[in-house]
N, C-alpha and C positions, 0 to 999 in steps of 0.2 A: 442753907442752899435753897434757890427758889426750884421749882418742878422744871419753870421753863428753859434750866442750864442743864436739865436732865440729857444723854444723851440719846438723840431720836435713831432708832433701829429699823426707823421705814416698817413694812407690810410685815404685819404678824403671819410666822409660818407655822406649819403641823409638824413639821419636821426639823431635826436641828442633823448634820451633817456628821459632827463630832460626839454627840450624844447619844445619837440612834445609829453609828453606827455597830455595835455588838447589838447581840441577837436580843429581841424581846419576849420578856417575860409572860408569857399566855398566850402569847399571842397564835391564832389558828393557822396561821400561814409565817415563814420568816424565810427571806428568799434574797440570795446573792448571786450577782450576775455580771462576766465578763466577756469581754469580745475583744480581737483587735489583729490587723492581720499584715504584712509585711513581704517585703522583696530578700530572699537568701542569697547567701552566698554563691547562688548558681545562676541567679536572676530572676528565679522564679518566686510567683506568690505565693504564700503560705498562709493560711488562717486559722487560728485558738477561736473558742468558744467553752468556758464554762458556766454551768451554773449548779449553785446547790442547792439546796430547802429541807425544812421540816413543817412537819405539817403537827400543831398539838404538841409539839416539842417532845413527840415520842416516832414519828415516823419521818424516815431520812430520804430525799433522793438526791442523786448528782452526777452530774452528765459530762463527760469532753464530748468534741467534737473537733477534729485534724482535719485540715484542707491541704489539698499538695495538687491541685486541678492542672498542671503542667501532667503530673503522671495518671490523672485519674485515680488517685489515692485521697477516699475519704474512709475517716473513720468516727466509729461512735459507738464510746464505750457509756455504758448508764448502769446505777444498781440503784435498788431500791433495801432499805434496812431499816433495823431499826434502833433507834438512837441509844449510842455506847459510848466506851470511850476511846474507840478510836474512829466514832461517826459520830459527827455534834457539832452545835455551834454556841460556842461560849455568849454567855448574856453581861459577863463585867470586861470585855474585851473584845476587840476584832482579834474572831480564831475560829473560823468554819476550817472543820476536819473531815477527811472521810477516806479509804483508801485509793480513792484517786487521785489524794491532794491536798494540798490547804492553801488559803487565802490566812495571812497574816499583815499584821502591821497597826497603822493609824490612821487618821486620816489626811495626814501631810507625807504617808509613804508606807504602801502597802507588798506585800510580798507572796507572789505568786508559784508555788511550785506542783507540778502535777507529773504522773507516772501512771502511762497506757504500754500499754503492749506494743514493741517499738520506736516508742518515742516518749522525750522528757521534755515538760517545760518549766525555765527556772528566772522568774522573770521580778524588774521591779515597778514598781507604779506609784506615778508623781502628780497629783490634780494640776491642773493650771486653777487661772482665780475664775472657775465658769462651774456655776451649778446649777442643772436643768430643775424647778422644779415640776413635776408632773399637774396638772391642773394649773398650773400657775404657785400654787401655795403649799404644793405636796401630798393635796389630800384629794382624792377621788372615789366616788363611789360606785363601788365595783357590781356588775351582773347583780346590780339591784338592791343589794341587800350589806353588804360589807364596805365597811371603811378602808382604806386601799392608802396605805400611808407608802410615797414612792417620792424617789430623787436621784438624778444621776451625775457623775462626771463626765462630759461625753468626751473628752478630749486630754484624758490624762496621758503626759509623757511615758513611754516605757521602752525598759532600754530590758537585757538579759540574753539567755541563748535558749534556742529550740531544737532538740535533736530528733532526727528523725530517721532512724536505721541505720543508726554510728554516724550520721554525718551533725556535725554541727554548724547550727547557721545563728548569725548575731541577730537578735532583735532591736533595730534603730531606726529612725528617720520615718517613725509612724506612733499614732496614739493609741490609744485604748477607751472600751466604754466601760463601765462601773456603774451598775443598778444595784439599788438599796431599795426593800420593797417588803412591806411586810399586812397583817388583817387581822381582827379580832371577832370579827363578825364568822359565825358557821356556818359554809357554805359547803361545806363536803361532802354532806347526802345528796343537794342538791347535784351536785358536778354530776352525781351519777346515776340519777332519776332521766325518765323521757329517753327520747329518742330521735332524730332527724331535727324538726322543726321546734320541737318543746328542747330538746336538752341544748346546757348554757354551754358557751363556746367565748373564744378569743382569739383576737391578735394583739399582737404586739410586737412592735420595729421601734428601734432608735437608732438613729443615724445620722453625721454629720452633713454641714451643707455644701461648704466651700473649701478649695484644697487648704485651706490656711485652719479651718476646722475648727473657726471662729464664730461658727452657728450651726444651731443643731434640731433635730428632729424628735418627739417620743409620741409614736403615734398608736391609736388604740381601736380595737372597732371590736365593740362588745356586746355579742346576744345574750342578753339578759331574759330574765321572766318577763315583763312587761317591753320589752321590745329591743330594737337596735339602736347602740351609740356609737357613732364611728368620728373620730374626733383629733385633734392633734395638738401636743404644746411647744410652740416654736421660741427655741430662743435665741433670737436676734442678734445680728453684730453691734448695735447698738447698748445690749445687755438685759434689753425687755424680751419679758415672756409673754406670747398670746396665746390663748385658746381658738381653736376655728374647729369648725365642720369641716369633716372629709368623705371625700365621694373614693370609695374602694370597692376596684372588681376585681374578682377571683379569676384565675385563669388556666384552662388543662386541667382540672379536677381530677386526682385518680385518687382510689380507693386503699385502703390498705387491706391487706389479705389475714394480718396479725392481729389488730383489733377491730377491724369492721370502720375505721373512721377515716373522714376524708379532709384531703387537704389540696395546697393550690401547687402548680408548678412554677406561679406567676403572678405578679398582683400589681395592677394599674393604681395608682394613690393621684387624687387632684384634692388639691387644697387652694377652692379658687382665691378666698381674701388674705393668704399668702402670696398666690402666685408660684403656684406651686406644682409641678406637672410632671413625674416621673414613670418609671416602669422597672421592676422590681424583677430578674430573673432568679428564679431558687437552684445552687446546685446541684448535681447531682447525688448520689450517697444513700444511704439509709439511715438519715438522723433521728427517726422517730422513737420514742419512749413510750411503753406500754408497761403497765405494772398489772399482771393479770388479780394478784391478793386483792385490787381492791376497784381494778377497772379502771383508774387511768391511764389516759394516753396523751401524746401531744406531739407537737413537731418543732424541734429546734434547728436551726442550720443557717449555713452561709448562704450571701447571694450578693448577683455583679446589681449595677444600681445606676 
């Protein structure tokens, strides 16, 4: 067999979809991430939000976050632990555990079920053939200093039921996003050195373009030690991925009273060689997480767009 009948696999990635997805091995950060939000049976929107992580494969957190903004019902439930066995996430299999939940499956169909106070969600998730990778190739390098291995589905099918104080509503006729995200580089004294203008910070948004949700957005704007990256990887309805520069402003700044850190109510994003020009409302709620053991904090939640 000559090399040239070899078959050509296109652009070498850092990441592999089915390989990486369970948890890895050493790794300083290993972080799973889901969103995805829908019309009930009453007509109203509803929005899911989880994520979970360890950090050192000894320190656990994981978050819900319930949207119900017809009643003004948001909630957000967060723990911080440390890794057991019934808080973990398996490294020979997709199996993040924790008492809020688990994400099981593969990655041609993944299983979502979670339990807050009031409300259950029991869902399934299906990729379509669309895989964002973050920089183009999966690999970014994060607040300077860490390897930033990331990939998402942004448009997986997902069907199941969300209950929310006995009522049950179907989850259909909407997608799901799915972040894979992990680092080996040590960056967690850092996180918690400085203050105002020295201490390292982040965003991060992913989000669909078009109602067909056949293109999508992972966008990033990261103060690092040596300065600001604020950037974005689009992927196109054509199936190409680009990198661009993004112009991001904060907007309505309040403060938190519980960790001292501040965040936006609102954030303008232009992505000019996109063509890109939105505006970004945060809801309302108390979605922030604070782990006082070790000083982090941060801010997850919904928003109209």
């Amino acid at each position: 067999m000559k090399k040239t009948a070899l078959k050509n696999k296109g652009v070498p990635m850092y990441v592999d979809e089915g390989k990486d997805l369970p948890g890895q091995k050493g790794a300083s950060f290993d972080s799973y991430f889901v969103s995805f939000e829908f019309e009930g049976e009453d007509g109203n929107r509803y929005g899911v939000v989880w994520h979970q992580q360890t950090q050192f494969g000894q320190h656990l957190t994981a978050q819900v976050l319930l949207a119900d903004p017809a009643n003004a019902n948001f909630d957000n439930t967060a723990i911080a632990t440390q890794v057991d066995n019934q808080n973990y996430i398996a490294t020979d299999k997709l199996t993040c555990a924790s008492t809020l939940g688990s994400l099981t499956g593969t990655k041609n169909e993944m299983h979502l079920k979670l339990q807050v106070k009031d409300a259950t969600v029991d869902a399934t998730l299906r990729p379509r053939d669309m895989t964002l990778y973050n920089g183009t190739t999966g690999l970014l390098k994060f607040l300077g200093g860490m390897d930033n291995h990331q990939y998402s589905f942004p448009n997986m099918d997902v069907s199941g039921t969300f209950t929310l104080n006995g009522k049950v509503h179907q989850i259909k006729n909407t997608t799901a996003w799915f972040d894979r995200q992990w680092g080996f580089a040590d960056t967690s004294a850092a996180l918690l050195e400085g203050s105002g203008m020295d201490r390292l910070a982040w965003l991060w948004i992913g989000f669909p373009l078009n109602e067909k949700r056949t293109a999508a957005v992972s966008l990033w704007d990261s103060f690092a030690a040596d300065g600001r990256y604020g950037f974005a990887t689009v992927y196109n309805e054509n199936g190409t991925q680009t990198n661009h520069k993004t112009d991001i402003t904060y907007k309505d700044i309040w403060q938190s009273k519980q960790s001292g850190a501040s965040y936006p109510s609102a954030v303008h994003v232009e992505i000019p060689t996109a063509t890109i020009s939105l505006d970004l409302t945060i809801l309302p709620g108390d979605p922030e997480f604070y782990h006082p053991e070790n000083g982090l904090s941060g801010y997850e939640n919904h928003r109209f767009l």
